[in-house]
Structures are given as structure tokens and as C-alpha cells.
C-alpha positions, 0 to 999 in steps of 0.5 A, spaced: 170 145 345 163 141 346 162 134 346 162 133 339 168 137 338 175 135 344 182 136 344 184 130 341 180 132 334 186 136 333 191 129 331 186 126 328 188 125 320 185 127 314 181 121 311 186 116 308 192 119 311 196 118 318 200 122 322 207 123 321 210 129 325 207 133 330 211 139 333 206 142 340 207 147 344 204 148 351 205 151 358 204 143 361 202 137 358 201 129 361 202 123 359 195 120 359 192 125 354 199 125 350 199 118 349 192 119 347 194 124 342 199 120 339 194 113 337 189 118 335 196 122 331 199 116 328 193 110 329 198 105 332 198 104 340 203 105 344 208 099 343 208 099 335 209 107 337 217 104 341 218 099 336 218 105 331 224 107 333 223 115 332 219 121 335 212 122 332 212 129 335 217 134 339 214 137 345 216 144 347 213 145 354 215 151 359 221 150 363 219 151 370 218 147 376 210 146 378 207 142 384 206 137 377 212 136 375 219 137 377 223 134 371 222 132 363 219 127 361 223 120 359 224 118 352 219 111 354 215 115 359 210 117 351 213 112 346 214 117 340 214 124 344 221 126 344 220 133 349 226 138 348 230 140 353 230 146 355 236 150 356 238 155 362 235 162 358 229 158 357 227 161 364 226 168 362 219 167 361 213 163 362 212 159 356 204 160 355 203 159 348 199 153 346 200 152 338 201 145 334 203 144 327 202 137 324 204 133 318 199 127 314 201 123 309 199 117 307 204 113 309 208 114 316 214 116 313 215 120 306 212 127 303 207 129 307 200 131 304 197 136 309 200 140 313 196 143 320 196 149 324 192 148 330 191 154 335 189 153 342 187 155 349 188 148 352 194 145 355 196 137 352 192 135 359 187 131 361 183 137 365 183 142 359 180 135 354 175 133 358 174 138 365 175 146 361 172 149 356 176 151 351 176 153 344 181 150 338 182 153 331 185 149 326 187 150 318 189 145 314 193 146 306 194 140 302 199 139 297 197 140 288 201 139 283 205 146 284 206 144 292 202 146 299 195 150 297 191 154 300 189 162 301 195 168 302 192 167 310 193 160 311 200 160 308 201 166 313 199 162 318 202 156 317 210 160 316 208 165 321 207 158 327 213 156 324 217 162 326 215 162 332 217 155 333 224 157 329 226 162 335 222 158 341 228 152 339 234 158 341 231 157 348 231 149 348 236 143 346 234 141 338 237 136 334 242 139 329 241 137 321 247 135 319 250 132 326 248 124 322 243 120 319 239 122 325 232 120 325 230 126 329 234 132 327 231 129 320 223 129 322 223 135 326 226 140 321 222 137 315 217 139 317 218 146 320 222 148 314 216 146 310 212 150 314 217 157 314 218 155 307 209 157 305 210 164 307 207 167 301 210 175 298 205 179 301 203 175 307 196 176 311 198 173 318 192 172 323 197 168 328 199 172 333 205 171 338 208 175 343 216 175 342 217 183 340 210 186 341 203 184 346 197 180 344 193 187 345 197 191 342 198 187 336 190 186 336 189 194 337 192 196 332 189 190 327 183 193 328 184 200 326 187 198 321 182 192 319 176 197 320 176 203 323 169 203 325 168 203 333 164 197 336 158 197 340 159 189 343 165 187 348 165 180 350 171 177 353 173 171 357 179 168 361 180 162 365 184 166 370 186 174 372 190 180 375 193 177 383 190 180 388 192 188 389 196 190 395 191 193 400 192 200 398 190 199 390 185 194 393 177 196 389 181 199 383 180 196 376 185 191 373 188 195 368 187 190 363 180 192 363 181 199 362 186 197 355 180 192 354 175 198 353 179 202 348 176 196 343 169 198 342 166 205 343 165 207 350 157 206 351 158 199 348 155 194 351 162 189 356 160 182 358 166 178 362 166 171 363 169 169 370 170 162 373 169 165 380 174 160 384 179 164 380 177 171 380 183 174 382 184 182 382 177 181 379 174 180 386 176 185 390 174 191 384 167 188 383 165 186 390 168 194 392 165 198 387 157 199 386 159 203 379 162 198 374 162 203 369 159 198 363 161 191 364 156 185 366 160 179 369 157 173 368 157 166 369 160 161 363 156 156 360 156 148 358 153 148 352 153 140 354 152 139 361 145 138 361 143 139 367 150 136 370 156 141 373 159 144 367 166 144 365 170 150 368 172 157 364 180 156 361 178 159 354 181 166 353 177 170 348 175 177 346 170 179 340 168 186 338 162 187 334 156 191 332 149 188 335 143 190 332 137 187 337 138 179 337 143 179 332 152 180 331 156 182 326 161 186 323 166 183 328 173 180 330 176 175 335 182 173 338 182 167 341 189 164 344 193 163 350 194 168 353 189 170 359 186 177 361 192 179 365 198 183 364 203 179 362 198 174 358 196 180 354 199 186 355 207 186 356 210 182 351 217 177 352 221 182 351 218 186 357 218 180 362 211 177 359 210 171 357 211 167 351 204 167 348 200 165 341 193 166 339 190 168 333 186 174 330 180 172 325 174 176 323 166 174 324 163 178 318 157 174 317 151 176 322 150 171 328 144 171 333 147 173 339 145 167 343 149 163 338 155 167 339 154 167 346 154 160 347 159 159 341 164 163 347 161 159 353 158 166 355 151 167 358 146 172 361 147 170 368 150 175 373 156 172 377 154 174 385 161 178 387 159 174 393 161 168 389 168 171 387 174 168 390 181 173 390 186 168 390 186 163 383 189 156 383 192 157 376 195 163 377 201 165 372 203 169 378 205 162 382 211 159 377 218 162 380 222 163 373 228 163 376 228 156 377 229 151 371 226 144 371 230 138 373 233 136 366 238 130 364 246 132 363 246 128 356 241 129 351 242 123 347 248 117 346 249 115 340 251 108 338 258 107 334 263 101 332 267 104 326 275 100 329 277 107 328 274 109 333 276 104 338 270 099 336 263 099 339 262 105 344 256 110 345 259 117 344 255 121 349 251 129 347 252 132 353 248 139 354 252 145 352 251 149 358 253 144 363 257 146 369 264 144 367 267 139 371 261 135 372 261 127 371 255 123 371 255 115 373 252 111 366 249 104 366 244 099 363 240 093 364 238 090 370 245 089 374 251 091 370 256 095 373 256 103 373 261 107 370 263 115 371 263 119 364 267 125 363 264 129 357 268 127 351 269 121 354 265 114 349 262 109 353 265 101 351 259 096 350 264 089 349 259 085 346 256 090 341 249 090 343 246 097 344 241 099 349 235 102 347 236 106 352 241 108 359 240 111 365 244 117 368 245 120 374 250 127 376 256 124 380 256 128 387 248 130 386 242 129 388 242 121 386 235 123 381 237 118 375 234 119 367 233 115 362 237 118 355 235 114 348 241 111 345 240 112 336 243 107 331 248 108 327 243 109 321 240 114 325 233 111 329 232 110 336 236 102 338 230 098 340 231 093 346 234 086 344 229 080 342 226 076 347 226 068 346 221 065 341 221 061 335 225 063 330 218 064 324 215 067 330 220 072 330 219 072 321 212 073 322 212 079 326 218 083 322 213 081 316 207 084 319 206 090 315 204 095 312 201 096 320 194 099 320 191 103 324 188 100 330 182 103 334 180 107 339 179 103 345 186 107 347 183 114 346 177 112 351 182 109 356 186 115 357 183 120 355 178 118 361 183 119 367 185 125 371 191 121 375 194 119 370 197 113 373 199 106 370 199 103 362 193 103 358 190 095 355 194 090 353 194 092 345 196 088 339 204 089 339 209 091 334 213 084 335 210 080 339 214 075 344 212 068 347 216 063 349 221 059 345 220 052 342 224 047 340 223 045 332 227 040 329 226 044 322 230 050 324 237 047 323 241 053 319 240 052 312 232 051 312 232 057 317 235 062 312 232 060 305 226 061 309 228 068 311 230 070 305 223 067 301 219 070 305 222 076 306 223 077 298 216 075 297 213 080 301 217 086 298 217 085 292 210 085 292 210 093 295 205 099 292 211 104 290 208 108 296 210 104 301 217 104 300 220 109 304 214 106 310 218 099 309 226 102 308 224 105 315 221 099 318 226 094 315 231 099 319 229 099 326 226 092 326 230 088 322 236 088 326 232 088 333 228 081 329 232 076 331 236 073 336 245 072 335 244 066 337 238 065 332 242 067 326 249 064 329 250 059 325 249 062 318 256 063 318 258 057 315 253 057 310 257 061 305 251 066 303 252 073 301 245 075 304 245 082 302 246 080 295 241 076 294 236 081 298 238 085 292 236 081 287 231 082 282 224 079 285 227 079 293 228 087 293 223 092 293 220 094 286 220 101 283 226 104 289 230 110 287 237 111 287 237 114 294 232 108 297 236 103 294 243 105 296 239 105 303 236 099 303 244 096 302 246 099 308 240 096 312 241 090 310 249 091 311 247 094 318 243 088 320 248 083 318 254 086 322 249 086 327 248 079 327 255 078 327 255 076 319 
């Protein structure tokens, strides 16, 4: 990617609409550029994205410890990013495979109206956005009168990624449709069975993926099928190789450059960009051989250094075509995750490969060859085998796949107070593959008391506030603690209590809506760190909280009626297609607005609020039956919640 196009441009929404659900797929991924992603995804920073109370995007990343991470990310760590837990299969491959699928809309919540495939060679990290060149694909479909539009290969697509994610999910812990009202079971397969659901009669699929078959084999037999002519023109790039051979094998070609050259006729012209820090069994074969039979390696090249050093090479590729004096055409490209490597590319994960996504396109048209080149990040200066170091720092070769990274014993607890079932409780979702016989010791907030959990076993909170989230550690392990979310009985995720502030302070902010989206200092911010250390700049927040003040207006009846005309007079004026931006925001915010203490003394007033909020000229214009039964359940909700 140049400077005019980065990694982030893939979460950017279609003018007019914002993003509403994005599933990523990668081999890592940090906390800056994820934050990054999601203000850029959703438009609004990270602490509108907590108070939002769901997930914006599910994060599948490979389930084996690095020297970078040794555990999964906690639920607060990106507000709106809920990564899946992988379960104890999850080790049999390296996951590799860099793909995401987005949904827009032009509200947060409710339809979407594009749906976006991107393919990628960059990992969700700060190093593939701003120090590696990499190379992005995307297509976008978008919604017509008869549903999502777009050609037989762009539906192929977008069902293709989408069964792919569907058998990637067997491996991980994913959210259950029909467990209960839950926010992030409903928005995960909302979108996935949307995009499975475009696959047309006769597909044409580009996208690629490793599960039963390799990369290669899969481009080998494209080509014969697609065009049976042989090539004249190889260029093929990696961000890394083949380990170093043993002693006795040193000098022999990697074999993944003997498939390679099956691609095109064997007098073709083969062009191979290298990083020359990770040359791996590169660097023997071409420092100990004088006869390289046909291949140039060459540097990669930064089309947007100017002069300074460039990025490193982590784009793999692979273009076959015909070159005719300074022009190429009649070609195809694969571009994806998988690098020039046996298990990159020629073992698929049903031999021990890794798990890898790309896809195939073709290059009809004639391009100067100058333009392809540079294109791909590929130059015409020879790489000196004096420069090639064997041993590679990103070698896939360094992951120990029997290892599984450190994950929770709990997926999720899940807020209760129905009397039959003994009041309020949070009744805890525990691993399905957890050793049996384990207990966890479970607290919350600053100072109150640890309790041992057995699994079946619901935890009592007395007071019937719930946490936003609580910590857990193994009995008898480690002492690593986690933090798990805690989800509402109406399905989003609890949001901490209130702080002090003056009861119209609290109003104003719940009325804060429709929220815009903001600007992208954020973006520059993170996207700019390599450490990923500390929080972004202070931000407009979702509620925001100053110190109370006493005002002698807020006696009871003056503090409700203005409640109810104030809120009755904002929703009664909403467009038809905010609504189901409202109901959510009404969800997760209204019962977190204000303080028991504040509301308290409504009791004695005798005012039915739900019904009054449900009266012609206080409730929300235009809802359908299925919005208007669930706008009286959140005001049900909210009132139980203040003790009303």
C-alpha cells in the first residue's frame, strides 16, 4: 500500500453510511492500530465505542503464543473489539490468513447497506500499516430493491470469506444465536449469514483458502483452466521463506521455487523480490550456486520513500504473464497471506499447513511493465547474495503449535434477577473445554470480596447492580486474572455505574443523539505508535461526568416531569430511520443514566412512567410492532433498574 492508500482505508465507510460490524481475521494484531480501526469503522472514539455497550467487530487471531503476546485481549482493552477465544483445536494450524468482512449502514445499527470483502497481506499491527509494504484487495456490494447487488464474482466472493469464517468459528468459542437476546451472538451472525446467503447458482469464486486444498494448487489449476496458454513473465514476491536447510541440503533450490516455475513457460523471464534480512533457505541456495537457472532477485522498492529508507517487503504475490518489449498483459495475480513457503503455499491445513486466504484475479489489460513492477513494490536492482541473511525474524517456523495461548476460563457472565431463579445473580459461561474440577476465584470493583465459582454455580450481587465487567483468576493456577464482560438481560454488554453529576447533566448526555462521527485526530495518533503503549487524547465522551451540585430545583416532581418532556420531546421527533439507532442507545444508556439515589424518590409520586413514555407525542414516531414491543421492555428495564 502507498501513501495514498494505508490499511486503515479499509474500515473506511462508503460516503453517507458508518460501520456497523466487522468480522477480521489475522495472524496478530495490536491494540493501537485496532483502536485506529474501529474510530475510523465506527467514526466515534474509544469511549462512545464502551458506552455503546456491543461489539462492532469479532477478532479471529492465531491461537499460539509469541514473544508479543501471550494472552487474549480483554473485553475493555479496544472498546467494541470482542476477540474469540480460541478453543484447544485451534493449535493444529498456524492461523495466517488475513481477510475481513465489513458491514455499512447508514445508522450504527439496523440493515446494512454494503457489505465489504477486503483481502490482505498485512497483519492488524502498526508495523504492517505504517513500516511494510503490503497489498490490500476489497470489493464492495450494495443492497437494490431485490437485495445486495453485484457481479456472479463479487457474490462468489463475499459467500466464499463467508464460509471460510463459518469453519475457522468450529475452532474458536463463538456466541450461540438463540442463547438469549444477545447482542453479540445477534450482530456476529447477522452479518455472516448475510454474506454466506449471496452465493449465487453458478459461482465464480477468486477467493482462496487452504482448508482442503494448497494456495498453489489451487492457482495451478486456475490457470489451466482459465488459460491454457504458457507465460512468458514470473514475478513473485514474499515477506519471508523456506528455514534455513540442514547442512547436508544447504545450496539446493527451495522447492516452493521449483512449483513456481511450472507457472509459465521454462525460458520465462523469473523476478523474485526478497527482504534480504529474511532470506531464509534463499540465502544459502543463491550465494552457493553460480547457475540460478533463470531467476533474478531483486530488491523491493518504495514507491514512496523519496530518498528515505523504505518499508519492508511483507506483500506476497505472484503475477504470471506475457511481456511484449516494455508492456505486460494477459496476466493473473494471486495476492494473499501466504508466503513462498511450504506451508505458506504448497501444504494445504489438512496436510499440517497453515490456514491461508488470497485471492485470484486476473490482469487482462496491458500494463507498462515499469507500472506492474512498481505496482507489486518489485524493482530491477539485483539484491547482492552478500547481503542475504539465512535466519528470518518473522519466520513462520518459530510458532510452537502445540502450545495454546493463555485464554479465560469464562467466556462471558450474563446478568439475572427473574426471583425464580434466586434473584439478582450473574450465571457464568464457562469454556466447554475446560479441565474438570477447575474453580476460578471471581471479584469486582475496588475492594469487595473474592468468591470461589464451581461451574454451574451463579454468582449473588445483593445490591443488583451489575458490573460492567469482573475479574477471574484459576484456583490453585498461576494468579493471571482476566477480565470477562458481563451482558444485560436485554442482551448488551452492563456499562459501569454512573458517576456523580447533576441530574440535567446526566439528561443531557443521555439526549446526546443522533452522535456524529468525530474526526481523525485518533487515527493519527495511534496509527503513528509503534509501542503501543498508554490511551489515546482526551475525546468528547459518550456520558460525560463532573462533580455533583446541589440545585434546589431538583426536588422529585420537577426532576421526573423534566425527564419525561425532555426525552418525550427528542424521540418524538426522530427520522424513521434512526429508530433502531435510538432503541439501542435507549438500551445500554438509559439505565446506566442516572444514579438510584438520583431517581429514588419518584417512588412516592404515583407516575406510571412507562406508560406515559408510551403515549402518542412522548414515544418514538413510526415503530413497528417488534420496536414497540421492544422500546417497553427497555423502559421496563431501566425502571426495575431504578428500583421503580
Amino acid at each position: 500500500m502507498s501513501a495514498r492508500t494505508t490499511l486503515l482505508d479499509l474500515f473506511t465507510p462508503p460516503d453517507g453510511l458508518m460501520g456497523q460490524t466487522a468480522i477480521l481475521v489475522a495472524m496478530s494484531g495490536t491494540r493501537g492500530f485496532l483502536d485506529s480501526a474501529l474510530h475510523r469503522f465506527t467514526g466515534i472514539g474509544r469511549q462512545r465505542r464502551a458506552a455503546a455497550g456491543c461489539p462492532f467487530a469479532y477478532l479471529f487471531l492465531d491461537a499460539h503464543p509469541t514473544a508479543n503476546r501471550e494472552r487474549t485481549f480483554n473485553p475493555l482493552d479496544v472498546p467494541g473489539l470482542h476477540e474469540l477465544q480460541p478453543r484447544d483445536a485451534a493449535r493444529e494450524n498456524l492461523l495466517h490468513a488475513k481477510v475481513a468482512l465489513l458491514a455499512f449502514g447508514p445508522g450504527r445499527h439496523g440493515a446494512a447497506s454494503v457489505l465489504r470483502l477486503g483481502v490482505t497481506t498485512a497483519n492488524w499491527t502498526e508495523r504492517s500499516s505504517r513500516h511494510q509494504l503490503e497489498l490490500l484487495w476489497k470489493v464492495d456490494v450494495s443492497r437494490g430493491p431485490e437485495g445486495f447487488e453485484g457481479s456472479i464474482e463479487e457474490l462468489s466472493d463475499l459467500s466464499s470469506a463467508g464460509s471460510f469464517i463459518q469453519r475457522l468459528a468450529a475452532r474458536y468459542h463463538v456466541p450461540m444465536r438463540g442463547e438469549s437476546r444477545s447482542l453479540l451472538a445477534r450482530r456476529y451472525h447477522d452479518l455472516l449469514d448475510q454474506v454466506v446467503a449471496l452465493e449465487p447458482s453458478h459461482p465464480r469464486r477468486r477467493f482462496l483458502h487452504s482448508w482442503d486444498d494448497s494456495l498453489f494448487e489451487q492457482f495451478r489449476r486456475h490457470l489451466a483452466t482459465e488459460d491454457g496458454q504458457r507465460k512468458n513473465l514470473l514475478v513473485c514476491g514474499s515477506g519471508s521463506f523456506e528455514e534455513p536447510p540442514p547442512e547436508k541440503r544447504r545450496g539446493r533450490k527451495p522447492e516452493v521455487l521449483q512449483k513456481l516455475e511450472s507457472l509459465a513457460a521454462p525460458t520465462a523471464a523469473r523476478l523474485l523480490a526478497a527482504e534480504p534480512a529474511n532470506a531464509g533457505a534463499l540465502a544459502s541456495w543463491w550465494t552457493e550456486n553460480i547457475e540460478t537457472e533463470g531467476w533474478d532477485l531483486v530488491r523491493s522498492h518504495d514507491p514512496d520513500a523519496r530518498g528515505a529508507t523504505g518499508r519492508d517487503l511483507h506483500a506476497k504475490f505472484i503475477y504470471v504473464g506475457y511481456q511484449r518489449e516494455a508492456s505486460c498483459s494477459n496476466g493473473w495475480l494471486y495476492l494473499g497471506s501466504g508466503n513462498l513457503t511450504r506451508r505458506g503455499l504448497l501444504l494445504s491445513a489438512d496436510a499440517r499447513g497453515n490456514v491461508e486466504t488470497g485471492v485470484f484475479l486476473r490482469v487482462a489489460e496491458s500494463v507498462p511493465r515499469e507500472a506492474l513492477l512498481e505496482a507489486l513494490f518489485v524493482s530491477e536492482d539485483s539484491l547482492p547474495a552478500d547481503e542475504l541473511v539465512e535466519k528470518g525474524p518473522d519466520s513462520e517456523a518459530d510458532v510452537e503449535l502445540a502450545q495454546l495461548i493463555g485464554v479465560p476460563p469464562l467466556l462471558i457472565a450474563r446478568a439475572r434477577s427473574d426471583r425464580e431463579g434466586g434473584g439478582p445473580r450473574l450465571e457464568l459461561v464457562w469454556r466447554d473445554d475446560v479441565e474438570s474440577g477447575t474453580m476460578v476465584a471471581l471479584w469486582w470493583a475496588a475492594g469487595s470480596s473474592r468468591m470461589e465459582v464451581r461451574p454451574g454455580e451463579s454468582v449473588p450481587v445483593s445490591d443488583g447492580r451489575f458490573p460492567a465487567t469482573v475479574e477471574v483468576s484459576i484456583v490453585g493456577g498461576d494468579g493471571t486474572a482476566w477480565a470477562i464482560p458481563v451482558e444485560s438481560e436485554l442482551g448488551h454488554f452492563c456499562l459501569p455505574p454512573p458517576s456523580a453529576c447533576a441530574f440535567d447533566e446526566a439528561l443531557d448526555a443521555l439526549l446526546e443523539f443522533p452522535i456524529e462521527s468525530e474526526g481523525d485526530d485518533e487515527d493519527e495518533w495511534l496509527e503513528g505508535q509503534d509501542n503501543d503503549s498508554g490511551d489515546p487524547p482526551d475525546e468528547p465522551a459518550g456520558r460525560r461526568r463532573g462533580g455533583a451540585q446541589a440545585d434546589p430545583r431538583q426536588y422529585p416532581l420537577h426532576t421526573a416531569m423534566h425527564f419525561i418532556d425532555r426525552l418525550g420531546a427528542h424521540q418524538s421527533g426522530l427520522a424513521a430511520d434512526l429508530l433502531e439507532d435510538w432503541l439501542h442507545h435507549l438500551e445500554t444508556g438509559l439505565p446506566a443514566s442516572f444514579a438510584p439515589e438520583q431517581v429514588a424518590a419518584w417512588r412516592g409520586l404515583g407516575i406510571n412512567f412507562s406508560d406515559v413514555l408510551r403515549a402518542n407525542g412522548f414515544r418514538p414516531p413510526g415503530m413497528s410492532p417488534v420496536q414497540a414491543k421492544r422500546y417497553r421492555r427497555i423502559l421496563e428495564h431501566a425502571l426495575r433498574s431504578w428500583g421503580l
